[in-house]
Every structure is written in structure tokens, then in C-alpha cells.
N, C-alpha and C positions, 0 to 999 in steps of 0.2 A: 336327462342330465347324467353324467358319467361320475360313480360313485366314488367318496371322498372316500380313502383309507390310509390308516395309519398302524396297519397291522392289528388294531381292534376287533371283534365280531361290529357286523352291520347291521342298523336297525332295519325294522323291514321294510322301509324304502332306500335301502342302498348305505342310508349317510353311517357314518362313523359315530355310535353314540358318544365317545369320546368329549367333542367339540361343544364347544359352550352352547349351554341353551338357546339363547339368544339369536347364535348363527344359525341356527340348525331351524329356527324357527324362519329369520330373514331368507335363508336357500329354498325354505320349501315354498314361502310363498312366492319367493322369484318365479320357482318351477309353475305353481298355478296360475301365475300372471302372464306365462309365456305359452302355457296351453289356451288360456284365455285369449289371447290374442285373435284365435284362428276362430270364426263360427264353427257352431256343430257339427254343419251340414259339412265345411272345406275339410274338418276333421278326418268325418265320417268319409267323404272320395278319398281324402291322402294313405289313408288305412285300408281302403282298397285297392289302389290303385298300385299300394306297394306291397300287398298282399299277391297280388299278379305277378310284379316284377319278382318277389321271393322266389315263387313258382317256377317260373324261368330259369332263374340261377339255379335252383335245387337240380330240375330235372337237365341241366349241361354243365352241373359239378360244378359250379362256378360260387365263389362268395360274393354276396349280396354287396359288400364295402369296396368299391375298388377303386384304386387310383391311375385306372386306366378306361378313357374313352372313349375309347372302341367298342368296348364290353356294353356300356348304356347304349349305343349308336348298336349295335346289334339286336340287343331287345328292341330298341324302338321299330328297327327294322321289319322283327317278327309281328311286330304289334299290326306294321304297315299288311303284310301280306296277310294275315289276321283279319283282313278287311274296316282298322278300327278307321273312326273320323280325326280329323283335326284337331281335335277340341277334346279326344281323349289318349292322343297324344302329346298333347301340351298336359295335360293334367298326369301322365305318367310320370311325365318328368318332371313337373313342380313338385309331385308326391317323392319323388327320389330326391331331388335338389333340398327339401322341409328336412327328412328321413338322413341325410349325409349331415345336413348343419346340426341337427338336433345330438347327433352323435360323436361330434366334431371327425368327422371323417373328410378328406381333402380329394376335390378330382375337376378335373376343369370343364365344368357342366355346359360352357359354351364354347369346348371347340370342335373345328373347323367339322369332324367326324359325326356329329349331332349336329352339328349345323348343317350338315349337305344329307341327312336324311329326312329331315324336315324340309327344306326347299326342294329335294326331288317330291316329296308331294305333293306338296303345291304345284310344279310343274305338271305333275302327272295327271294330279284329278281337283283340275279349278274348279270343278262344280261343287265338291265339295268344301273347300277353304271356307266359301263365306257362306254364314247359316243361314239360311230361307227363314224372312222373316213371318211370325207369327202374321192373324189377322186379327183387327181389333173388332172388338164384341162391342160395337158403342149402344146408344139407348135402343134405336128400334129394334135391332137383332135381339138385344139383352132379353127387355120387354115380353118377347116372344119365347124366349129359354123360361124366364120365371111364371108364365100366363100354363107352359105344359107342364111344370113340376107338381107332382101329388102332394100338397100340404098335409094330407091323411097321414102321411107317413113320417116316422122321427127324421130318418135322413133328408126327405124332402123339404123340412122347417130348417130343417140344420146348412142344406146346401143351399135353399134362397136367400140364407144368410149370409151365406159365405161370399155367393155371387155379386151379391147387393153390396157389402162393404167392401171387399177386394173391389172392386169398379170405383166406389163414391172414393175409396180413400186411395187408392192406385198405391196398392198395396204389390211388393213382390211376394211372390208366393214364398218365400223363406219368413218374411214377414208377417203375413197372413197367418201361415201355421203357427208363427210364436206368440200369439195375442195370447196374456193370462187374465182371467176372471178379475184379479188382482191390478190389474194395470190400467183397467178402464175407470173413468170417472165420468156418471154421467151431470147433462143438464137437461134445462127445459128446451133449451135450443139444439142440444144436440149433445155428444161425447167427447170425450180425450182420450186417446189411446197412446199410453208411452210405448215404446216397442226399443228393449233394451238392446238389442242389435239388429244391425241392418247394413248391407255392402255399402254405403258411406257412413256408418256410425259403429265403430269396434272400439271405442275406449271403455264402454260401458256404462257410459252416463245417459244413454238413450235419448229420445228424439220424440214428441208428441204430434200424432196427428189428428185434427180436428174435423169430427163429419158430420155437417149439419143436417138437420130433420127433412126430409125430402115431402112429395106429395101423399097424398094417400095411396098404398098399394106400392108404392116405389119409394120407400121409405130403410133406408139402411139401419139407423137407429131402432125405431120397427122392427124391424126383424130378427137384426139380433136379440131385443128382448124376449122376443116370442122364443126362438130358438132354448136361449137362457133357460126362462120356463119352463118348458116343454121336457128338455133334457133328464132333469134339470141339473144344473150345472152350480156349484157353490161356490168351488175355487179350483186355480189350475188353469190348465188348457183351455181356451175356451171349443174351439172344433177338434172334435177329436175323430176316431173310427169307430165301428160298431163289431161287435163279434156277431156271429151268423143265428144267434138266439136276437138280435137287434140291442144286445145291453150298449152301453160307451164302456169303450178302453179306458184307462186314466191315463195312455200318452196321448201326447198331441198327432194329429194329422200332419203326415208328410206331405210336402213340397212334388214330390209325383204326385201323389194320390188328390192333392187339390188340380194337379194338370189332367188327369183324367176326369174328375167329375166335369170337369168345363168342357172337357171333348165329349165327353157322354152326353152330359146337357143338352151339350147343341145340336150334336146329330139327334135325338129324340124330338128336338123342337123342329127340325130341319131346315134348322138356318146355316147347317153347313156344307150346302149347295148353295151352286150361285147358278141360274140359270141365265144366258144371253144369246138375243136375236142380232144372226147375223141378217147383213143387207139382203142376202138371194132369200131368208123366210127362213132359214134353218135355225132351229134352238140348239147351241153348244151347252153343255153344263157341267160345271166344273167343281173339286171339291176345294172347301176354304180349308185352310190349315186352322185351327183355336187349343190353346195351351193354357193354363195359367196364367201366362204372361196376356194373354188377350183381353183381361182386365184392366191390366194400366194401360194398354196402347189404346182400347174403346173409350177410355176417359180421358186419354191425352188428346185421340182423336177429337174428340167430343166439344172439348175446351178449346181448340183449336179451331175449330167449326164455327164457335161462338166468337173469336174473334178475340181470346186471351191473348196476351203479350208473352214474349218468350219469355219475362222472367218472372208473372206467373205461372207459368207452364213451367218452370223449372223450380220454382217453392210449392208447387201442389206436388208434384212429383219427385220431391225431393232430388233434382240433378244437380251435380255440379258444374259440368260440365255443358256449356250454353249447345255444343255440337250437339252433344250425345241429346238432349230435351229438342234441340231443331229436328234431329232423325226421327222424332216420335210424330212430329207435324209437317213432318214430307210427304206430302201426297194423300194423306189422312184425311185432307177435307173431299176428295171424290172430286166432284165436277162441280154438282150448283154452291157449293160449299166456296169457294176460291174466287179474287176479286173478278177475274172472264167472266166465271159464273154467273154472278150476282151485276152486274150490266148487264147481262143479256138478257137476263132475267126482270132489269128495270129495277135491280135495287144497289144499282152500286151508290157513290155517293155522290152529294149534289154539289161541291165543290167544281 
């Protein structure tokens, strides 16, 4: 926010100590309610991603604030021959567009000059626009991740946890890493997890999700405790990272770093191959893609498999959007999974 002066020394967040207590109290919390707004993680890209754009300007003499659009449409330019994606040039400039309003600084973020740098990329390289979707980890591949992890070992208690309830509760990994010690409530039937933000929940009032007790060995509730345990863990983060002695960090585990244990997992398990017989007897084999995100798609799969309704499929996985929870169960069921299937198979239905 752009400091209030009235020819006074400034206190040392900018304001004027001048001005009645009271306001000076109402301003600052405005200011924390408007940082509050954004998650950590939107924070933490817009602070990079205009730490680049600085970069740029500094090194071709240029000021960072400008009321000409050409200037952003040239960076994004560089960004393009840069070799960057789609997706981190949309986030350049949402980091400039946050970075100009916060500043109140004026430029017309949508014309025609930024706009025809962006649609020359998309023209140029369709293959990248649209992102290759993850593969979902549903029960049997999962199964087979958790059957190879070393329970001997802390991380290994700690990532069969992780796996297990990011899956039962189709958790996004921004989510997942924010689970506090503090936040869970258990029962005999299973837990509550509030999860004070989440990409459809930024007021702050959070959002409970419930994961009931599974079978033996495949138990999320399970696991987490043992994890707990083990750690042991009192309050705070619930998964955190290990320093190279194996102690726990006190922050929480990044949203990458749960996207790589799941790729690690799986290749170790080697369910991230798919082998297929073609018709002449030849084995093709290919490799699956698994992120993070192949937790909620293996249980959106999953539930969809089983024959869920879209709009349980969209209150288990929290969607709003009836499209965006439909895309999770396109093609998710495979072959004998889908009503063809299940005829041919002799179990469609007897209506």
C-alpha cells in the first residue's frame, strides 16, 4: 500500500504516526486482509515471477512501472524465445498485473501488444498450450507403490502417509502440504481434517474433509497415526522434510517435493511403465506420467469406476464446477470399467 504522509516522520511500516490510532490500526489490517487473500504458494510464484520481470528491466535500463505496453509485450517476448511454457507466461503477467494494482500503478495489461504475443504462441507451439494430463494412481497401481516402500525407514512411515491420505481424501497437493497437527480431529470411524485454504476456499473459514477408516494395510487413518508417532509430531505441520542427519524440518513439505515423492514412488515400484501387446506380438512400452496431482485423479478415477454420480464426484473432490469434476471421469474408467464394458462382460444391467 502506498504510504500515507503528511510531512511527519513514518512509522516503520510507512504510515504516518500522526493519524489516529484507530485508523492506523483499520489500514494495517486492511493491508493483511489483502495479502491474505492470495495463498502462500500464488504469493510465493508472483514474487518470482516479478523478480524476473525486475531482472529484465534492470539489465535494458528500463523502469519496472510502466504505462506503456509494449515494454510487458517485449518481456513476454523474451520470455517466449527463453523457451518458457504457457502457463509461465500467464503467471508472468498475472505477477505484473497483482505487482502494478498493489502499487496503484496504471497500464493496459490487455492490449492488443500482449495480446498478439500470446496468441503467436499458441499458434506457434499447440503442443504446448494444453498441459498433458497427469495419470491417475488409482487402487491397484497405488497398492503396489505402498507394498515397495521401506516402512524401516522415518520417510517411508511418513510418505505411506501421505500417499494414502492425499488418495482417500483427493487432496491437492497445496492442500496436502497444509494439513496442521492442530486441524485434525480424530474418531472411531475415521478423521476431520479442516484445511484452512484451498483453490476454492480463500475466505479463511476453511473447509472439513472426512476420511473414513479403510481395510487393514490400506488404511489412511492408519497411517497417519503411525506416521504421528513415529515422527513424532506434537503440533504444526503435519508432513514435513527431513535434513540429511534424517531429523524433521519444523516447515511444512512443499507442493513440489510431495510431486516428486509420488514420481519416485512409482518409478521404484515400477508402475510407471505400461507395457502393450501389439497385434503382430511386439511389446511397446511406454512411460506414465505421476505428479501429485495423480492422487485425486486415482480416486476420482476410482469412484467413478464404482459407478459415483457426478455430484458425488464433485463433493468428494471438492469441484465446483460440474465440467471441471466430469474431466476427472473422462475415460478414467479404462475399458471393462464403462457401460460397453460391463455388457460384454455380462454385467451390465438387467433392465
Amino acid at each position: 500500500m502506498t504510504a500515507v504522509t503528511t510531512g511527519h516522520s513514518a512509522t516503520a511500516d510507512g504510515l504516518d504516526p500522526s493519524l489516529d490510532r484507530a485508523l492506523l490500526d483499520d489500514i494495517r489490517a486492511g493491508e493483511a486482509l489483502n495479502d491474505a487473500r492470495l495463498s502462500e504458494n500464488t504469493q510465493d510464484a508472483y514474487a518470482s515471477s516479478w523478480q524476473v520481470y525486475k531482472a529484465w528491466c534492470d539489465r535494458n535500463h528500463l523502469p519496472p512501472y510502466t504505462p506503456h505496453p509494449e515494454q510487458i509485450a517485449a518481456f513476454l517476448g523474451a520470455e517466449t524465445r527463453a523457451g518458457r511454457a504457457i502457463a509461465t507466461l500467464r503467471m508472468r503477467l498475472a505477477a505484473i498485473r497483482h505487482h502494478f494494482r498493489e502499487e496503484r500503478h496504471s497500464c493496459d495489461l490487455a492490449d492488443a501488444a500482449i495480446r498478439g504475443v500470446l496468441q503467436r504462441y499458441r499458434r506457434q507451439h499447440p503442443e504446448k498450450v494444453k498441459p498433458q494430463k497427469v495419470d491417475a494412481l488409482s487402487i491397484e497401481p497405488l497398492a503396489k507403490v505402498l507394498a515397495a516402500i521401506d516402512t524401516s525407514e522415518t520417510t517411508g512411515v511418513r510418505d505411506r502417509a501421505m500417499l494414502l491420505l492425499g488418495f482417500a481424501g483427493l487432496f491437492r497437493r497445496s492442500e496436502l502440504a497444509a494439513i496442521q497437527l492442530e486441524e485434525i480431529t480424530w474418531f472411531d470411524q475415521g478423521i476431520e481434517i479442516r484445511i484452512p485454504w484451498s483453490k476454492t476456499e480463500q475466505s479463511g473459514e476453511g473447509k472439513l474433509r472426512r476420511i473414513p477408516r479403510g481395510q487393514s494395510g490400506f488404511c489412511p487413518v492408519d497411517a497417519l497415526g503411525e506416521w504421528v508417532r513415529a515422527a513424532p509430531i506434537v503440533e504444526g505441520p503435519v508432513f514435513r522434510g527431513t535434513e540429511r542427519d534424517g531429523s524433521l524440518r519444523p516447515s511444512a513439505i512443499s507442493d513440489r517435493q510431495i510431486a516428486n515423492i509420488v514420481k519416485a514412488r512409482a518409478a521404484a515400484a515400477g508402475v510407471d511403465v505400461e507395457r502393450m501387446t501389439l497385434p503382430d506380438g511386439r511389446v511397446r512400452i511406454s512411460r506414465l506420467r505421476f505428479s501429485g496431482h495423480s492422487l485425486r485423479r486415482g480416486m476420482a478415477a476410482t469412484l467413478d469406476d464404482l459407478g459415483a454420480s457426478l455430484t458425488e464426484l464433485m463433493n468428494a473432490g471438492d469441484w465446483k464446477n460440474p465440467r471441471t469434476a466430469a474431466g476427472y471421469a473422462d475415460g478414467s474408467q479404462g475399458f471393462e470399467g464403462t457401460p460397453v464394458g460391463r455388457a460384454l462382460k455380462g454385467r451390465g444391467s438387467s433392465r
